[in-house]
Each structure stands twice: as structure tokens, then as C-alpha cells.
N, C-alpha and C positions, 0 to 999 in steps of 0.2 A: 541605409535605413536600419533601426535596431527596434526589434518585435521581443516582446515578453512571454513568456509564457508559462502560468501557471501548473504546478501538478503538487495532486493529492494523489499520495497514496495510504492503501489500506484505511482508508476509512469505515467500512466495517458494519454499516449500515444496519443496523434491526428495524422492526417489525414495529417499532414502539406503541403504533394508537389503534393498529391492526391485529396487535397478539395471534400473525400466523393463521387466521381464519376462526379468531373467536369472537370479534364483534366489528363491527362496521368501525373503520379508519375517519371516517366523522362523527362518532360519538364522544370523543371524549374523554375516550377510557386508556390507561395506560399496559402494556405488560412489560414488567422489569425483571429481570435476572436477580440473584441472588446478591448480598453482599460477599460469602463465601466464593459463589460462580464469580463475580466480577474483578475482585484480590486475587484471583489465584490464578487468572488468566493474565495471556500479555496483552490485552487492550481492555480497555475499561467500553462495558454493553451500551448500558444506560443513557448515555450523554451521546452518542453515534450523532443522533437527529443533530442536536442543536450544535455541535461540531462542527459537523459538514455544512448545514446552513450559517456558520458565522465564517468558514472557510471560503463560500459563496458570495458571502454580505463583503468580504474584505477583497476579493478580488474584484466584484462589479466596479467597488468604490476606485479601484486602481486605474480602472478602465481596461484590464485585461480582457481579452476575448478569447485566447487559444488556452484550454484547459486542458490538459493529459491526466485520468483519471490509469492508475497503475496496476490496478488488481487488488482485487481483495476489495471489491467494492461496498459487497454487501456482507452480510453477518456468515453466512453462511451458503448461501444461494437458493435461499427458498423462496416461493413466488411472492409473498409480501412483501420482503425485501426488499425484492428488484423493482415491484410498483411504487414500492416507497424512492427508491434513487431517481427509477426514472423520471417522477413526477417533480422531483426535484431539479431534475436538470434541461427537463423540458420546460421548464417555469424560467431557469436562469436563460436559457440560450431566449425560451418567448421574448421576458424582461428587457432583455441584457445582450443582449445578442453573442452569448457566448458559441462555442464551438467546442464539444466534447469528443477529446478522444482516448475510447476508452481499451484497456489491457486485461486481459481475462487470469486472474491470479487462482493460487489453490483454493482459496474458499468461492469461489465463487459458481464453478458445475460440479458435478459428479461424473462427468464422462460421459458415456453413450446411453447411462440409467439413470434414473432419479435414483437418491440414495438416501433412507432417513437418515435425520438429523436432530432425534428429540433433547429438548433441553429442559429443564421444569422453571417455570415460571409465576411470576406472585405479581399481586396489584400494589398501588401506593401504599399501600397500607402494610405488607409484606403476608398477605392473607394470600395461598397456596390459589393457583388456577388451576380451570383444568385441563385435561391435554390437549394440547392444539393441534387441531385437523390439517394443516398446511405444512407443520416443522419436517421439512422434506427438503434435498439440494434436488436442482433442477438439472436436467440433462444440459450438454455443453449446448446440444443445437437447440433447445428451449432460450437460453439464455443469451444466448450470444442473437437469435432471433428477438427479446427485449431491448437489446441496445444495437441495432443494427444502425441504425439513425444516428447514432455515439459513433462512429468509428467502425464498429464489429461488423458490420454488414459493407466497408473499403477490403477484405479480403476479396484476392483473386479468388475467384470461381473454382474449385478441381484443387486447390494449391495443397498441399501437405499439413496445412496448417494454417493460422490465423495471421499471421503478419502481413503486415501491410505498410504503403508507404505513404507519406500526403507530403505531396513536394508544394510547399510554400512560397513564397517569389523570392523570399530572402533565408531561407532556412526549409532542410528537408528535415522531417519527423519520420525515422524506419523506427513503428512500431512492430516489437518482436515477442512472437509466443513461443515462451521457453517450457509452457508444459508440453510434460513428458507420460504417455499413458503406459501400463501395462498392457499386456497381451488381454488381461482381464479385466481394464477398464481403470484399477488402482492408479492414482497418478502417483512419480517417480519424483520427487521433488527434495532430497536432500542428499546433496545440494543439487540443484536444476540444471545449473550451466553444466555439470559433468556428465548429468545424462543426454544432453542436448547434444552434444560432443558425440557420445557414446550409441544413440538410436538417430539422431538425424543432422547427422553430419553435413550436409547439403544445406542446411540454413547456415552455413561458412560463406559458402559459395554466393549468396543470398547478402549478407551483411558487404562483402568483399565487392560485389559487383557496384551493388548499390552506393559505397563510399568513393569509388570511381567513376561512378556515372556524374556523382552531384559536385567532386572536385574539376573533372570535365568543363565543369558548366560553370563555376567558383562561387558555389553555394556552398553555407557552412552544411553539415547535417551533425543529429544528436541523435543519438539510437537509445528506446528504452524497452525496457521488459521489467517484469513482475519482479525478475531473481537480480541479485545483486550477480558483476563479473569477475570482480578481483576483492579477494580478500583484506579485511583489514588489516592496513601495517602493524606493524611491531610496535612504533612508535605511541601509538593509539593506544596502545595495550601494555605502555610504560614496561615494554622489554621482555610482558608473558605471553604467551599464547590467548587468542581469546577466550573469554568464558566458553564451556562447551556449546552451550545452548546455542549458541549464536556461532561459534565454530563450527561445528557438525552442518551448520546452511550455510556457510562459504565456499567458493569451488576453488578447486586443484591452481594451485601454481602454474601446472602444466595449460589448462582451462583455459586461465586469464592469458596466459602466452599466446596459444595459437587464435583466441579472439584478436589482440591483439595483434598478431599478424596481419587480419583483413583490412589493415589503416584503421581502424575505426579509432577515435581518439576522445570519444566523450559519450559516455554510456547512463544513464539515469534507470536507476533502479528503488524495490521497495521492500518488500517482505518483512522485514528483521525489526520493522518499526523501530528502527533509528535514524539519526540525523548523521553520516560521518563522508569522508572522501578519502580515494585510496589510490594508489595508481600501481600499474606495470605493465614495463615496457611500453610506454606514451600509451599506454590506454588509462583514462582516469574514470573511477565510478564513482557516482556522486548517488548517497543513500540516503531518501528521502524520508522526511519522519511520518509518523501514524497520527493524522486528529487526533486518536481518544490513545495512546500511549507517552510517555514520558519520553521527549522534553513536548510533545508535541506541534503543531501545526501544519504548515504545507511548505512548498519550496516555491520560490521565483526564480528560472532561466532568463539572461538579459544576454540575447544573441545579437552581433553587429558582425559588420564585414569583414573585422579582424580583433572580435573579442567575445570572450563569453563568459559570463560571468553566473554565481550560484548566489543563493541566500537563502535560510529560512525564517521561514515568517510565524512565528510564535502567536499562538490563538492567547487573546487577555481577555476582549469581552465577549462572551458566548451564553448568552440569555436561554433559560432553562436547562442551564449546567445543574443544577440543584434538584432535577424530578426526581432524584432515586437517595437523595439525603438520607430521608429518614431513615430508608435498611441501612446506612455505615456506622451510624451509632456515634459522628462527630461531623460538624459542619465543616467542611472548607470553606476557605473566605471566598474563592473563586476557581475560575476552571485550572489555573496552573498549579493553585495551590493541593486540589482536588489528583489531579496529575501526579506530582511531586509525592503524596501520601501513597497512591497504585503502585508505584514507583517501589518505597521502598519496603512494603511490604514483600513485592514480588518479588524482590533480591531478595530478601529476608528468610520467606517461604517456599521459592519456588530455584531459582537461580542458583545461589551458594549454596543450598542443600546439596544440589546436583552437582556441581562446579568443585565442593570441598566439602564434604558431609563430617557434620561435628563441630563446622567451625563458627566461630559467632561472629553476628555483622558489628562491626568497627566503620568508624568516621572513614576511615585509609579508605576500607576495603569498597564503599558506598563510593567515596570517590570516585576510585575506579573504574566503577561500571557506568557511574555519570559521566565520565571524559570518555567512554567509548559511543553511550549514546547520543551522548550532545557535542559531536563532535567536528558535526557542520554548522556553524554560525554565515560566514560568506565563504566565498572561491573564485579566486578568478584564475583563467585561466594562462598559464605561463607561455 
């Protein structure tokens, strides 16, 4: 038998028709981010909604049912948000009979505190709103209490943490929570997997057992988490080092070794909102892209009894890609072209300043950082 299964990550989810608790989410009305806020970040705000809903429309079409939603689901973790995802996914699984499960990434609690999270925000029009009563990250056990019905609520009772397994008939899924908290509640998150290593070493134990329990039985399994395992090759990186941004959230050599010790051999991950695959030591990580980041869309796993296969699935028609046109000051003809412009501005302004300060963006250099984020097209497994 060979089962599919969909995962989005980092999709990023706002507040769009609910601006955060400043009018009713059926009025009509919109709250958009800035075009400065939205260029200068690594995901584009605005287009979150109609992302994830075309992300939604292209899987039902597929007839996929099993969805692995990775972390970083919503914008920030504030309760509109997450009513907005979940109304979303409670509508696919009603429809559709989907099945969400979902991975608790760094945007999405603040720990054992709510923590503000104020952003400034404007209507279509780019007319200033005013401060929103809600812009707030919700506490882990708030949130993870929202999507309990997703997946979050399949953690063991008492367990150290949120991982959890769903053994399938043909495929096990160990979803794994690689946040890492401070002593004061700060999460530890660059890079994830070295702090995971380094404070709770026993989710080793946890990965190891569980990749012998389901080879036992000769079921495939895929393990994911929010943080990517192993570093991007060399190759990827045409001979350099990765750009910092995206290096400094990689883990240790060391890292990906002793994961790779637990057998585990196929790890799916998110954060870095790129699309690339990487391997060591028979461990391969396969880095799924962000909806609303360049090259954008979702990923498709094609698991059988003795294959497994990757792909991404590139978002082209995404209706209400255009609600925040007017603040960029140029139209995109559509969502990838709209993508493609975030893109490189963000290397432009935000990336190479940091990575090589002084130096001007070139064709070459633009390249570059496109062959690292679009660097998963398909995979199969050797």
C-alpha cells in the first residue's frame, strides 16, 4: 500500500478579517501589515489566508487525508490566529476528511506566559489602525489546548514534552518537539537540535526506541520537527558556507551524527522557509518550504513498502493573493510572481547586508541564494 501525505510548514497564519480583536472576523474588514513590515521580513503577512486555503484546495483535490502541519502555524501565536487556523482546519478535516497533525514551532507559544507581541497595522487602504487588544503570544498550554483535536492533545500525559507518535498501518509518524525553554521561560532555538542534545538528551532515547519498535513490525517511519537535523551540504552552497542567516539555525555536525545514530533515516523538517535536502550519516533531512516565502508552497511524502519519495508542490493559483497590492506600490501578476519580488528584495535588504555588508546584489549572487532555497524540487529515496 502507498499513502501520501501532505505537510505545510510555516505558514504563518494572521489575523486577517479579525485584526487581533478589533472588529468582528465577519465584517469584512481587513488588518494588513505594512509594505516595509512585510519586505523586510522572511515571510510575506498579508497573503497567510489565501496561501493556506489554496494549499488546502490543492491537497483535498489530490485526495490527500494525512496533513503534518510543522510549526509556525500561525503569525505569531495570538488567539485570533489560532481561531483563524483552526476554523480552517476544522472545515478541511469536516469537508474533506482531512486528518491534522500538528508540530508546535517558535512562533507559535510563548512558554508558560502570554508574551506581547505588538505589531502596527493599517486597513486596505494603508490608513494606520489602532492598537489591537489581542496582539499577544498565547501561553504553550493555551495553545497547544487549541489544537488538541490536530495532533497536540496525542501527547503522553506527564511526558517531558510534546512528541508524540501515530502509528499508521503502513507508516509511523514520530512527531518530535524540539523546543527548547529557558530556565525563564525564553525559548533556546538557534539552532534547536543542539539545544535538544544539550537539555534533553533523552528524546535520543525516545527517537532510537521508536525506530526499532516500527522496523520490528516492518513499517516504514518519518520523523518530523519544526527544526531542520542536518545542515545544508556544501554542494547546496556551490563550495561556501551557508549564508549566516540560515547557518547560525543549522545544527552541529556533531548534532546530526548522534541523531543519526538512533537509525532514524528520514527526518522532515521546517523553520528556515526553504525548500532543500541534505543528508549525514544515512540520516536525510528534507526542508520543507513556507506558503507565503520564496519559492513557496507545501511538500508531498509518497511512502510505500520499500520507497519514499519527496516533492514540492508550488502554489500558482491562490485567489486573494492581491488584498495588500495597493501598499507595494507595483502589482504582481500572481502569487509566485508576488513571492519572487519578497524574495529579492529580502536578499537585497536584509540577507547580503548581513552575510557581506557593502556588497551589491548581482545576478551570480541572487542565484545563489535561489539554488539554496529552491533546492527541493523532488527526492527519492536511495
Amino acid at each position: 500500500m502507498t499513502r501520501q501525505i501532505a505537510v505545510i510548514a510555516d505558514a504563518h497564519l494572521t489575523d486577517l478579517h479579525g485584526g487581533y480583536g478589533l472588529f468582528d472576523p465577519s465584517a469584512g474588514r481587513v488588518a494588513l501589515r505594512s509594505a516595509r513590515d512585510s519586505f523586510g521580513s522572511t515571510r510575506l503577512f498579508n497573503e497567510s489566508r489565501a496561501a493556506l486555503r489554496a494549499c488546502l484546495r490543492d491537497i483535498a483535490a489530490r485526495g490527500i487525508r494525512t496533513v503534518v502541519l510543522l510549526g509556525d502555524m500561525t503569525d505569531d501565536g495570538q488567539p485570533g490566529a489560532m481561531a483563524a487556523l483552526r476554523a480552517l482546519l476544522d472545515a478541511a478535516g469536516r469537508d474533506h476528511g482531512m486528518q491534522f497533525l500538528c508540530l508546535m514551532g517558535n512562533h507559535d507559544a510563548a512558554g508558560p506566559r502570554e508574551q506581547p507581541v505588538p505589531a502596527p497595522l493599517c486597513d486596505g487602504s494603508g490608513q494606520p489602525l489602532p492598537p489591537a487588544p489581542a496582539q499577544y503570544r498565547m501561553g504553550d498550554a493555551q495553545a497547544c489546548a487549541a489544537l488538541a483535536r490536530h495532533g497536540l492533545g496525542l501527547a503522553p500525559p506527564g511526558a517531558p514534552d510534546r512528541s508524540y507518535l501515530v502509528a499508521l498501518p503502513d507508516v509511523w509518524l514520530l512527531m518530535l518537539d524540539a523546543n527548547v525553554r529557558a530556565p525563564g521561560g525564553e525559548l533556546v532555538d538557534a539552532p534547536a537540535w543542539d539545544a535538544v542534545l544539550a537539555h534533553r538528551p533523552g528524546l535520543l532515547a525516545r527517537i532510537r526506541d521508536s525506530v526499532r519498535a516500527a522496523a520490528s513490525r516492518g513499517v516504514p517511519l518519518v520523523a518530523f520537527s519544526h527544526y531542520p537535523m542536518v545542515a545544508f551540504p556544501q554542494d547546496a552552497t556551490q563550495g561556501l558556507p551557508p549564508p549566516g542567516y540560515w547557518g547560525a539555525r543549522m545544527p552541529s555536525a556533531e548534532t546530526s551524527r548522534r541523531l543519526a545514530a538512533t537509525g532514524l533515516r528520514t527526518h522532515v523538517g521546517g523553520h528556515l522557509h526553504l525548500a532543500n535536502v541534505s543528508q549525514a550519516d544515512g540520516l536525510t533531512n528534507l526542508a520543507m518550504p513556507s506558503p507565503v516565502s520564496y519559492p513557496g508552497g507545501y511538500g508531498i511524502l509518497t511512502v510505500g513498502p520499500d520507497a519514499l519519495r519527496a516533492k514540492r508542490v508550488p502554489l500558482t493559483d491562490v485567489p486573494g493573493f492581491d488584498v495588500a497590492q495597493s501598499l507595494y506600490g507595483a502589482d504582481a501578476r500572481d502569487f509566485p510572481d508576488l513571492l519572487d519580488r519578497h524574495f529579492q528584495t529580502l536578499v537585497r535588504d536584509v540577507l547580503l547586508p548581513r552575510d557581506a555588508p557593502g556588497t551589491r546584489l548581482t545576478a551570480e549572487i541572487l542565484a545563489r541564494y535561489r539554488g539554496i532555497a529552491n533546492g527541493l524540487t523532488r527526492w527519492n529515496a536511495p
